[in-house]
C-alpha positions as protocol buffer text, in pm:
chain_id: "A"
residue {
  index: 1
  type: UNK
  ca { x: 1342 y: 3587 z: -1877 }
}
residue {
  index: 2
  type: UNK
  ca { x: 1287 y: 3510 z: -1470 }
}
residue {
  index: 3
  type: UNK
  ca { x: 1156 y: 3121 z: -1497 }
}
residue {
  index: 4
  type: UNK
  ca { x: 1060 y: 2870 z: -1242 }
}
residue {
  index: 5
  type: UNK
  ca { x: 1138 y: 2536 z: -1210 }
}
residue {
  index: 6
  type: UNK
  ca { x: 809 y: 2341 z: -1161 }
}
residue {
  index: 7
  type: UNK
  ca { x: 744 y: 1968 z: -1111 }
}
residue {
  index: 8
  type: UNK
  ca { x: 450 y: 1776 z: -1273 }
}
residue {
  index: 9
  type: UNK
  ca { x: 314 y: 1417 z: -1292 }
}
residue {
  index: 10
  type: UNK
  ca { x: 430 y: 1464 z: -862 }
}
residue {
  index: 11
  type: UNK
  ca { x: 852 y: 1537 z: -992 }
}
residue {
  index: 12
  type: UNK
  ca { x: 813 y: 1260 z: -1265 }
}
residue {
  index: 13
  type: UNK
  ca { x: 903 y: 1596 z: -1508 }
}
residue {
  index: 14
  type: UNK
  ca { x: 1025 y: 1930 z: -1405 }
}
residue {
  index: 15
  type: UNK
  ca { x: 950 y: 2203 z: -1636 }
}
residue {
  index: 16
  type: UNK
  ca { x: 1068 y: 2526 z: -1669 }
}
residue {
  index: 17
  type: UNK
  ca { x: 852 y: 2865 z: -1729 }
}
residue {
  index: 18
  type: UNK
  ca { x: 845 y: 3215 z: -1733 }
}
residue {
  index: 19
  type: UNK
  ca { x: 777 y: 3325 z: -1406 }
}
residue {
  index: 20
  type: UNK
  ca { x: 556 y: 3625 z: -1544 }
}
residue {
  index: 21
  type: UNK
  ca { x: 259 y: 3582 z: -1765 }
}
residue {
  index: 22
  type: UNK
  ca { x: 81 y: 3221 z: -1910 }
}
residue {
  index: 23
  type: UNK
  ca { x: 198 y: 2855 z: -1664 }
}
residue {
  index: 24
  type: UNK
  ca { x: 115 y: 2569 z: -1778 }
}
residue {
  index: 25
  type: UNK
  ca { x: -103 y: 2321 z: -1542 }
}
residue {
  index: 26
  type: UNK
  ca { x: -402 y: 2123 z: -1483 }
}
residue {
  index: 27
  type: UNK
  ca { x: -560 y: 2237 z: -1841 }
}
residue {
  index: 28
  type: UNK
  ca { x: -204 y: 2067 z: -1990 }
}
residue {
  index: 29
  type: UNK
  ca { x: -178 y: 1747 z: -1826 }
}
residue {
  index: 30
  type: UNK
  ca { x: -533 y: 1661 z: -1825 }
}
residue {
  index: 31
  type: UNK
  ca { x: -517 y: 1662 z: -2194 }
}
residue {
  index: 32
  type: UNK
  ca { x: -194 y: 1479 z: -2231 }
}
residue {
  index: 33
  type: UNK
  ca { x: -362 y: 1252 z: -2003 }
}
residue {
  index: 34
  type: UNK
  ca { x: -639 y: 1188 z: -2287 }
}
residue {
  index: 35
  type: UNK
  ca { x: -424 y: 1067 z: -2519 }
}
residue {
  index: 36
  type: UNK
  ca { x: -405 y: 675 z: -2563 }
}
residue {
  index: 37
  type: UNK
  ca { x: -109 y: 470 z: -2562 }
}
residue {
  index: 38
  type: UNK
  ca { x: -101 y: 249 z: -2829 }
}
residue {
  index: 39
  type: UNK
  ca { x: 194 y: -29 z: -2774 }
}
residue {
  index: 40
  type: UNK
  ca { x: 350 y: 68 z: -3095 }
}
residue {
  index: 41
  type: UNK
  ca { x: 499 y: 356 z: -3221 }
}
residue {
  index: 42
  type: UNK
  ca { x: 287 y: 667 z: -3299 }
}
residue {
  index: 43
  type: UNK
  ca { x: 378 y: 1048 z: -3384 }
}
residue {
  index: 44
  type: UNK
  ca { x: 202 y: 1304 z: -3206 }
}
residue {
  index: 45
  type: UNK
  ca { x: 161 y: 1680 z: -3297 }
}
residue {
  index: 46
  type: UNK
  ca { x: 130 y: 1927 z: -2923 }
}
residue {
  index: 47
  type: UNK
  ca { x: 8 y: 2278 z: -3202 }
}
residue {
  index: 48
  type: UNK
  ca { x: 107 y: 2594 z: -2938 }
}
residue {
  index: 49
  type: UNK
  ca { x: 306 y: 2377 z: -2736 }
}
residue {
  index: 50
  type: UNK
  ca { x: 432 y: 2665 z: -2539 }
}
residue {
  index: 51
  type: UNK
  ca { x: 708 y: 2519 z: -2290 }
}
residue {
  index: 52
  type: UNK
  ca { x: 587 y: 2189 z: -2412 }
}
residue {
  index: 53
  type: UNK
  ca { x: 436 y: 2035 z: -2108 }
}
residue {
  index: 54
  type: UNK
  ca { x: 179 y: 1836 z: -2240 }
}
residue {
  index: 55
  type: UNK
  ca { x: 401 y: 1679 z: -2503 }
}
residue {
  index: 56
  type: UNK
  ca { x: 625 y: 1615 z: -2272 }
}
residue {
  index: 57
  type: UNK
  ca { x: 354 y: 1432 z: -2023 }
}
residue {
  index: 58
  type: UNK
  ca { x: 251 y: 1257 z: -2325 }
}
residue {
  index: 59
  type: UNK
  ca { x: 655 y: 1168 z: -2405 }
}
residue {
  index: 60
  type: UNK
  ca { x: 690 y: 1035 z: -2007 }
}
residue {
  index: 61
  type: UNK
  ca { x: 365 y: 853 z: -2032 }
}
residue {
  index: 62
  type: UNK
  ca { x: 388 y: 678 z: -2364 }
}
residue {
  index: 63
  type: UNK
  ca { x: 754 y: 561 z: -2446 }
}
residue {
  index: 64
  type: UNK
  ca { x: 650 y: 468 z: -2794 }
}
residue {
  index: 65
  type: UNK
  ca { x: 534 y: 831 z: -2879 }
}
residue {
  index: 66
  type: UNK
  ca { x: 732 y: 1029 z: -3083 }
}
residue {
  index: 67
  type: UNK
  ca { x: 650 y: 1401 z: -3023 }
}
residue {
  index: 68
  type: UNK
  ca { x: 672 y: 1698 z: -3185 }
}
residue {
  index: 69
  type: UNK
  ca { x: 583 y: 2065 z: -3008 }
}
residue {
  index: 70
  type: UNK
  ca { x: 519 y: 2350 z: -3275 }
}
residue {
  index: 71
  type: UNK
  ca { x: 521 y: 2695 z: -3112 }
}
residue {
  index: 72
  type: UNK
  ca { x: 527 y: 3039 z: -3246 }
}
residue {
  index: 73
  type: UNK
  ca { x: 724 y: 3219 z: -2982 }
}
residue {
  index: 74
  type: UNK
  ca { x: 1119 y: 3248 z: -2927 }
}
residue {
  index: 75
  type: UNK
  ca { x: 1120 y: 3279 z: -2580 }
}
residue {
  index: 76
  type: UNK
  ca { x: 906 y: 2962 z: -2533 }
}
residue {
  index: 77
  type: UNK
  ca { x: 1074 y: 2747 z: -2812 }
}
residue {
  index: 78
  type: UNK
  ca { x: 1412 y: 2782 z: -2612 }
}
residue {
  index: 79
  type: UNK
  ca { x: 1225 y: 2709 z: -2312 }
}
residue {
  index: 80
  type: UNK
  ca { x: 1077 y: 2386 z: -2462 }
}
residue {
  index: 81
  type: UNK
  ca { x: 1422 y: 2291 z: -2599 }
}
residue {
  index: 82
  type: UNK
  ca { x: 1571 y: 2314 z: -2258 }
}
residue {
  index: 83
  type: UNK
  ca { x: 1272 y: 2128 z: -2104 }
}
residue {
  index: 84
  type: UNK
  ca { x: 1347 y: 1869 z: -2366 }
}
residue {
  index: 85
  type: UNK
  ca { x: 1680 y: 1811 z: -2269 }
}
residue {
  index: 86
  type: UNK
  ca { x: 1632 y: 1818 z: -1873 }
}
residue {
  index: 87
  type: UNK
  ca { x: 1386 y: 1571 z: -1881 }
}
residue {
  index: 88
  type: UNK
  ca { x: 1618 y: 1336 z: -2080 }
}
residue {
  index: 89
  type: UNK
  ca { x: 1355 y: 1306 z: -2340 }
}
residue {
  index: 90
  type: UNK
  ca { x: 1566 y: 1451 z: -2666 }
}
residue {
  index: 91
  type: UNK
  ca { x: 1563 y: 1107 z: -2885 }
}
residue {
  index: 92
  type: UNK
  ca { x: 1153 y: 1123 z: -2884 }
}
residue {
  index: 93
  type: UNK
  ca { x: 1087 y: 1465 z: -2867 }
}
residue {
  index: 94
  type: UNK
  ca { x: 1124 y: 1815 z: -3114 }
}
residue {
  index: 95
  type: UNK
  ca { x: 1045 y: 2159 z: -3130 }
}
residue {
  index: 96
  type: UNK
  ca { x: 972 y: 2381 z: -3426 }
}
residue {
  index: 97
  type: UNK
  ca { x: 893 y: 2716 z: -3422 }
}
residue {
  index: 98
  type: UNK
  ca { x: 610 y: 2823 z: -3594 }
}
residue {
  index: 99
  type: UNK
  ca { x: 235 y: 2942 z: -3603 }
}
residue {
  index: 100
  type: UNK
  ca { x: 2 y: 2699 z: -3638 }
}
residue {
  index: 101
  type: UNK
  ca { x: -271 y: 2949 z: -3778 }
}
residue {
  index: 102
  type: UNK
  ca { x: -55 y: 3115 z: -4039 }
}
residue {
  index: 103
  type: UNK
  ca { x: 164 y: 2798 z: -4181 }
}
residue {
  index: 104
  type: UNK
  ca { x: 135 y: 2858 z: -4590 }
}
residue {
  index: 105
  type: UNK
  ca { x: 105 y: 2566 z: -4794 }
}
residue {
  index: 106
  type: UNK
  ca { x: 477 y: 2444 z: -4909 }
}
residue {
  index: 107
  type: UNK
  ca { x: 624 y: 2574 z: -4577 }
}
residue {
  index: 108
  type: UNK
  ca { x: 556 y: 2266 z: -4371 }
}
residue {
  index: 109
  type: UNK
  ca { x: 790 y: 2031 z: -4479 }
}
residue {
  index: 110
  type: UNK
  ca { x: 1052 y: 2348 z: -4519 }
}
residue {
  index: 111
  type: UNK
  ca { x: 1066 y: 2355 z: -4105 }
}
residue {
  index: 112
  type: UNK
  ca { x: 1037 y: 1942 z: -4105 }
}
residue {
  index: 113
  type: UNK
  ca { x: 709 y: 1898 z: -4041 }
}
residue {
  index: 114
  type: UNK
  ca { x: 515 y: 1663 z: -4336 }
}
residue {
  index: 115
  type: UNK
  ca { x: 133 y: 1709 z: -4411 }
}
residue {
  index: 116
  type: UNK
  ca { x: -129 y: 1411 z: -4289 }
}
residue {
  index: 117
  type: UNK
  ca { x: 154 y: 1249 z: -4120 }
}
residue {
  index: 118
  type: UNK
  ca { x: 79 y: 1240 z: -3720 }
}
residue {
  index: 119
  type: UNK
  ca { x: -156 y: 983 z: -3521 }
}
residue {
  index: 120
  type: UNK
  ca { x: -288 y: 1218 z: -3292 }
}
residue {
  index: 121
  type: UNK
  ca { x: -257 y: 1566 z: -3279 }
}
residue {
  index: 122
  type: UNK
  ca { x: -337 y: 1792 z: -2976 }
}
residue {
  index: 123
  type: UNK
  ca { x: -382 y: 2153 z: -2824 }
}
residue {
  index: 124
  type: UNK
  ca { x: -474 y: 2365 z: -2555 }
}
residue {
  index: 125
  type: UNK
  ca { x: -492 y: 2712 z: -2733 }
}
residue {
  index: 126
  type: UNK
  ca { x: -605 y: 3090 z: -2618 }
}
residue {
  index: 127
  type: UNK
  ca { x: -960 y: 3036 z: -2484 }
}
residue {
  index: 128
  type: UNK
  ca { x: -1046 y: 3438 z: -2490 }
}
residue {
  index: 129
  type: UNK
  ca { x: -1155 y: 3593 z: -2833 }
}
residue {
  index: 130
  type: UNK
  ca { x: -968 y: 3942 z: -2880 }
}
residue {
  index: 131
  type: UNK
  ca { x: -1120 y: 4235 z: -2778 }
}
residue {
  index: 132
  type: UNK
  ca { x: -1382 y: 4061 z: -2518 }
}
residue {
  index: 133
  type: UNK
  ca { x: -1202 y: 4171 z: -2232 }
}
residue {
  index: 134
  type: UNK
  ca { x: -900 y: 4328 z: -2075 }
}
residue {
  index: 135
  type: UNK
  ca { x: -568 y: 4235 z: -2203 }
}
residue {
  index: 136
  type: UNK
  ca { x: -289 y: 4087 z: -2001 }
}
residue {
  index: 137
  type: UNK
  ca { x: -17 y: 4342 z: -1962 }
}
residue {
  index: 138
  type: UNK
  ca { x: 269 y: 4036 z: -2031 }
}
residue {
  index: 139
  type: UNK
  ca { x: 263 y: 4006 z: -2374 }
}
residue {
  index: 140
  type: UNK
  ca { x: 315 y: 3636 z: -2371 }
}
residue {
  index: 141
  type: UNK
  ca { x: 42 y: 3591 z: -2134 }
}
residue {
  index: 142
  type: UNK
  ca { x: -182 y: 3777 z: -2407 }
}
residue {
  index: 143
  type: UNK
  ca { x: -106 y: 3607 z: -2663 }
}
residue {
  index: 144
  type: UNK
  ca { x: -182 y: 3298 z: -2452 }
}
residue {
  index: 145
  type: UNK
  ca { x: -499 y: 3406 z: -2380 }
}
residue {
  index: 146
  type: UNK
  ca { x: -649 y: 3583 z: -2618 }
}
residue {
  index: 147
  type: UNK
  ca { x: -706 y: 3496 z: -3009 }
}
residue {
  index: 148
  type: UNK
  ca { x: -864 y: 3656 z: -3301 }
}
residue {
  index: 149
  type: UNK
  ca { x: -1243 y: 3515 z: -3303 }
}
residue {
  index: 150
  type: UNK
  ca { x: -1219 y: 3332 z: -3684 }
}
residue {
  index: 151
  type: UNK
  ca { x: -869 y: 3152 z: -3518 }
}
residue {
  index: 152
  type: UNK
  ca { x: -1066 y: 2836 z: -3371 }
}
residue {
  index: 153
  type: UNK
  ca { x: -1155 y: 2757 z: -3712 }
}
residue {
  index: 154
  type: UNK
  ca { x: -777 y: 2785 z: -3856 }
}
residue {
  index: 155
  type: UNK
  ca { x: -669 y: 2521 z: -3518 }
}
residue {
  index: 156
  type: UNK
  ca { x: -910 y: 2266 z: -3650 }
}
residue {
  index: 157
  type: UNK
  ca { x: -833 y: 2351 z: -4004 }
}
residue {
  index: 158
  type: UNK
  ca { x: -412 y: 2299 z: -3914 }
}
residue {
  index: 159
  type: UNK
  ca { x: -581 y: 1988 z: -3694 }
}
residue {
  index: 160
  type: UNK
  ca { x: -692 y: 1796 z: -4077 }
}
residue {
  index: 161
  type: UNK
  ca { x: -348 y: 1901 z: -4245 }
}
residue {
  index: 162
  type: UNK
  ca { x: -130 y: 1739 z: -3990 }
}
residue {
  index: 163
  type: UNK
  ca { x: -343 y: 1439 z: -3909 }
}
residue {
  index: 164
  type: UNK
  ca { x: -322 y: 1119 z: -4092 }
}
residue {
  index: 165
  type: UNK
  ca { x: -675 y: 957 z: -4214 }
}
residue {
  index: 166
  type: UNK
  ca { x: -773 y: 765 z: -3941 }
}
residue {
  index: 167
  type: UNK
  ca { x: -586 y: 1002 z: -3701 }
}
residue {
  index: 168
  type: UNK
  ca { x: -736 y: 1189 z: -3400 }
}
residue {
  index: 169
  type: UNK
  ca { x: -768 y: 1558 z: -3269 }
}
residue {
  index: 170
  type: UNK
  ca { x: -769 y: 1659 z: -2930 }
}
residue {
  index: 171
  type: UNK
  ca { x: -825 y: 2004 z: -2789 }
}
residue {
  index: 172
  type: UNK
  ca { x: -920 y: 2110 z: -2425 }
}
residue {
  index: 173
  type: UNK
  ca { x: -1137 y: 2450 z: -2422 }
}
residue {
  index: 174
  type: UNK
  ca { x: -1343 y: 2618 z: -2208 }
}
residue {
  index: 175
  type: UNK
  ca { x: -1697 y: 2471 z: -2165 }
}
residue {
  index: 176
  type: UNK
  ca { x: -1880 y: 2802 z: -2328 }
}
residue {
  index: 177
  type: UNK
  ca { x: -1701 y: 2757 z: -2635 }
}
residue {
  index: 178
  type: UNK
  ca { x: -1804 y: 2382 z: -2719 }
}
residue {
  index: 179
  type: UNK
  ca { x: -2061 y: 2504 z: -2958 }
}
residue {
  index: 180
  type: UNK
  ca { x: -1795 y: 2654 z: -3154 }
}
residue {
  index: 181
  type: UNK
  ca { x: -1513 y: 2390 z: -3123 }
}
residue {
  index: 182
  type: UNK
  ca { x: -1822 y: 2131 z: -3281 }
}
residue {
  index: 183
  type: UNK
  ca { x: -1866 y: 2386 z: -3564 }
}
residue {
  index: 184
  type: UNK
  ca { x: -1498 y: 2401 z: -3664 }
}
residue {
  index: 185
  type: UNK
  ca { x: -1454 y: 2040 z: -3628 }
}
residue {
  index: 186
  type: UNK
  ca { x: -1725 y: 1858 z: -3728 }
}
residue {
  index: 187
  type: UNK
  ca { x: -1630 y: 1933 z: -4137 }
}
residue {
  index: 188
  type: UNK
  ca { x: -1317 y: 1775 z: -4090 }
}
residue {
  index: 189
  type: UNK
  ca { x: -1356 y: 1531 z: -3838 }
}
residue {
  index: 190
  type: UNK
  ca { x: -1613 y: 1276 z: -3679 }
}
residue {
  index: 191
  type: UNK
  ca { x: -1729 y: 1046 z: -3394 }
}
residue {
  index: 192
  type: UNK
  ca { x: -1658 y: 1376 z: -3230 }
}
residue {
  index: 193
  type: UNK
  ca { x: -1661 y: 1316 z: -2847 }
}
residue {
  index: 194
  type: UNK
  ca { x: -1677 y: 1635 z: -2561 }
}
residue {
  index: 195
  type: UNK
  ca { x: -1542 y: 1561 z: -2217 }
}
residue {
  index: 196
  type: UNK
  ca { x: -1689 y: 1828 z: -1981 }
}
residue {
  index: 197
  type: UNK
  ca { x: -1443 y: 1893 z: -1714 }
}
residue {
  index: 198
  type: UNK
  ca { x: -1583 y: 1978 z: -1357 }
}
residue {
  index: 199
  type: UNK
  ca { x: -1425 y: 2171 z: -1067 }
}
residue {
  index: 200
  type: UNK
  ca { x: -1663 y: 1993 z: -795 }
}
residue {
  index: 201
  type: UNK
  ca { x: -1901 y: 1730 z: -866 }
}
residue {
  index: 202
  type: UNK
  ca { x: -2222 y: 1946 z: -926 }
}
residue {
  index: 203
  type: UNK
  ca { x: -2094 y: 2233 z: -1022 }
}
residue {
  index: 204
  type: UNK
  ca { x: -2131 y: 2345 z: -1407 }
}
residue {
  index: 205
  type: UNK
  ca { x: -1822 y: 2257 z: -1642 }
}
residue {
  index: 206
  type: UNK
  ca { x: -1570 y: 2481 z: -1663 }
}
residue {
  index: 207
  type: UNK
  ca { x: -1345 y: 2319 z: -1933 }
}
residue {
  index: 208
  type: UNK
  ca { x: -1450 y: 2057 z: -2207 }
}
residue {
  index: 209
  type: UNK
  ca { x: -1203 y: 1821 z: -2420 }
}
residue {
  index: 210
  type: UNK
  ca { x: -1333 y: 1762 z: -2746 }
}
residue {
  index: 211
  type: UNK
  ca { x: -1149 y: 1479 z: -2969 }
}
residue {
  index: 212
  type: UNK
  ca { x: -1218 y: 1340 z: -3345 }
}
residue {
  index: 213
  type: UNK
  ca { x: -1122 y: 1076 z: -3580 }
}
residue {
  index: 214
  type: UNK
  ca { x: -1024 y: 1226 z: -3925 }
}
residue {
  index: 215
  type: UNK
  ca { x: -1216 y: 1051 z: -4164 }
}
residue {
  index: 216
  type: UNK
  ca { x: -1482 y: 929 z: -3958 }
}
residue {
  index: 217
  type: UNK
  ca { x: -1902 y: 916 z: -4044 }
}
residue {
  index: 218
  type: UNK
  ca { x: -1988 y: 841 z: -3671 }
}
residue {
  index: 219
  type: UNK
  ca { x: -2219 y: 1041 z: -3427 }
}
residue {
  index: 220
  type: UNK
  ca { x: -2111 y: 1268 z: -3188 }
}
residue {
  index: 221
  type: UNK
  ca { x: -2097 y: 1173 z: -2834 }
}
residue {
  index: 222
  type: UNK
  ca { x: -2115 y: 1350 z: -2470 }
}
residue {
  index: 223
  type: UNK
  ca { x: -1937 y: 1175 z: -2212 }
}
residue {
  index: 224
  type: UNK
  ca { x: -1991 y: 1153 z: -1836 }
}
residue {
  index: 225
  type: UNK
  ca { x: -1831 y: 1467 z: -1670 }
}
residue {
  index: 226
  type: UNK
  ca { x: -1484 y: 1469 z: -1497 }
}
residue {
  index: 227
  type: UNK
  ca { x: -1474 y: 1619 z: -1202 }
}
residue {
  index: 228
  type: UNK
  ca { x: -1136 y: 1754 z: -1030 }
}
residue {
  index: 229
  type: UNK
  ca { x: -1181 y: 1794 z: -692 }
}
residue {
  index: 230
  type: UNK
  ca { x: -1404 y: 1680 z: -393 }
}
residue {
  index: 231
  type: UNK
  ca { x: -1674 y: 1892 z: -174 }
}
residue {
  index: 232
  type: UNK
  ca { x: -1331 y: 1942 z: 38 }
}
residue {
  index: 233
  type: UNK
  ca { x: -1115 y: 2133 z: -245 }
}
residue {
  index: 234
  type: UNK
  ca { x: -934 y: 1811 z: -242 }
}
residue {
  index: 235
  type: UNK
  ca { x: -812 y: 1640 z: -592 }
}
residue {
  index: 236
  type: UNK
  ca { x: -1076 y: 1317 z: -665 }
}
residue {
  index: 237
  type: UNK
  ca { x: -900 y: 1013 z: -674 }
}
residue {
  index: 238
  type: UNK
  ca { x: -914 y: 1047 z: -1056 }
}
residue {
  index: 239
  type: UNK
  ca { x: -782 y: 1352 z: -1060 }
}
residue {
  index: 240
  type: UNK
  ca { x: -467 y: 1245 z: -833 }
}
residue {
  index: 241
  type: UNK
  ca { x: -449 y: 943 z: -1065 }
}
residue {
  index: 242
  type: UNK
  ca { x: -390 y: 1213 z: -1365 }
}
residue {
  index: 243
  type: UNK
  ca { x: -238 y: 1472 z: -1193 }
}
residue {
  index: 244
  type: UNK
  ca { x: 26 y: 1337 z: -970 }
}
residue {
  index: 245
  type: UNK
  ca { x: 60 y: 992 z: -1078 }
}
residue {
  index: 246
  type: UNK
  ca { x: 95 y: 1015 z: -1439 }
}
residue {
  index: 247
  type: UNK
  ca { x: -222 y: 790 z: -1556 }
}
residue {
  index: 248
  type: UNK
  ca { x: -406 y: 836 z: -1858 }
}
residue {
  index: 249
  type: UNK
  ca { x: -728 y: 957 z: -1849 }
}
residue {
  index: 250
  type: UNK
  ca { x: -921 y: 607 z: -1872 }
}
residue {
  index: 251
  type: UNK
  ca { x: -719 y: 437 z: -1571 }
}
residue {
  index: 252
  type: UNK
  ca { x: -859 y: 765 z: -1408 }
}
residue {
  index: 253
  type: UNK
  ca { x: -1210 y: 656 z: -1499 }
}
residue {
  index: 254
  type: UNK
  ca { x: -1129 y: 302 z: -1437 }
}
residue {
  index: 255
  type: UNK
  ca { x: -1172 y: 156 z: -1755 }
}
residue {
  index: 256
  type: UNK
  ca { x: -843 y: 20 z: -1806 }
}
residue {
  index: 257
  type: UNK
  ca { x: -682 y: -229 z: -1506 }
}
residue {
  index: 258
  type: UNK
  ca { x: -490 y: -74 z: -1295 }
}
residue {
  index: 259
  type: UNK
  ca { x: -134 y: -268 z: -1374 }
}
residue {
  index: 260
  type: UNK
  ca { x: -158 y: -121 z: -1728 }
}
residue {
  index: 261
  type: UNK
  ca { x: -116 y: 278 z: -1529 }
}
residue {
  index: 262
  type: UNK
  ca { x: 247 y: 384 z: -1533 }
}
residue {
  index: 263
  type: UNK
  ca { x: 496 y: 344 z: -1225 }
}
């Protein structure tokens, strides 16, 4: 496989990908950039990590994360395993293969992964349904793409296996679909809360975040949009917070003082 050798969080990691077909990027970071540090140790789950980039953003941003990427194809778990390693990050961070849609009951703890045992679990899955559009000739880039319409249900449903009570869910989307993300998780989990995610200022969402608390009885919640870039095409200050510097999403929104951001 032809790969490139990319640099995210501005060189802080450097990942490697297939050169053809899905790249990770803004969709990845952004929602490794969601998840909270928590100044003691905590397990998180990245389900279809692919090359493992937002684990790995989480891994670089949170040293007392302990991460685990699960992702169904070869060619991407030896990626991620060599991504691991590069970035120096092999005592915190694993890779097992597997699909997180077809995992039968017993198998889990078979591959070393342990039922209702993570903090926070997290994805950024296919965001086309099957069938509702043209194909991607690289099959990698299909699969990427493109799931079967009832999947979104078995994400959330794999989401409540592998979370601890108490623990959270995180999944970025695109905005159209945040009817459907609610329906699938709001049996399992609750104080649900969407993030739209905005190009420009103004413009209509084009990707939404939408996190739970396993467990939880509380309302829903829409937050105040996120937008990426300026009138200019320029990233926001927020954005370059996230994207270049490495901060989590709430020093972004500046909520959180800036000496608690990363180097």
């Amino acid at each position: 496989m032809s790969v490139t050798d990319d640099a995210f969080l501005g060189g802080r990691l450097n990942i490697l990908q297939a050169r053809q077909g899905y790249r990770a990027g803004l969709d990845a970071v952004m929602l490794a950039a969601a998840v909270e540090a928590r100044g003691v140790p905590f397990r998180v789950l990245d389900a279809g990590a692919g090359v493992g980039t937002a684990g790995l953003c989480v891994a670089w941003r949170c040293p007392e994360a302990r991460v685990v990427l699960v992702e169904r194809e070869p060619e991407l778990v030896r990626l991620a395993e060599m991504n691991i390693a590069r970035n120096g990050l092999q005592d915190r961070v694993s890779v097992v293969e597997a699909d997180v849609t077809r995992v039968a009951a017993g198998v889990l703890d078979a591959i070393g992964l342990a039922e209702a045992s993570f903090d926070q679990v997290i994805a950024n899955p296919p965001y086309h349904t099957e069938g509702a559009g043209t194909a991607a000739r690289d099959a990698l880039k299909a699969a990427a793409h493109a799931m079967p319409g009832a999947e979104l249900e078995d994400w959330w449903r794999f989401f409540a296996r592998m979370a601890k009570p108490g623990g959270e869910a995180l999944m970025i989307h695109k905005a159209s679909a945040l009817p459907d993300l609610i329906d699938a998780a709001k049996r399992r989990f609750g104080a649900l809360v969407a993030l739209p995610l905005h190009s420009r200022a103004g413009e209509a969402a084009h990707r939404v975040m939408l996190g739970g608390i396993k467990g939880s009885r509380a309302a829903f919640r829409l937050d105040a949009g996120f937008a990426v870039h300026d009138a200019e095409g320029a990233f926001t200050p927020g954005a370059e917070g996230v994207l270049r510097l490495g901060r989590a999403l709430r020093v972004a929104y500046g909520t959180l003082n800036e000496a608690d951001a990363p180097p």
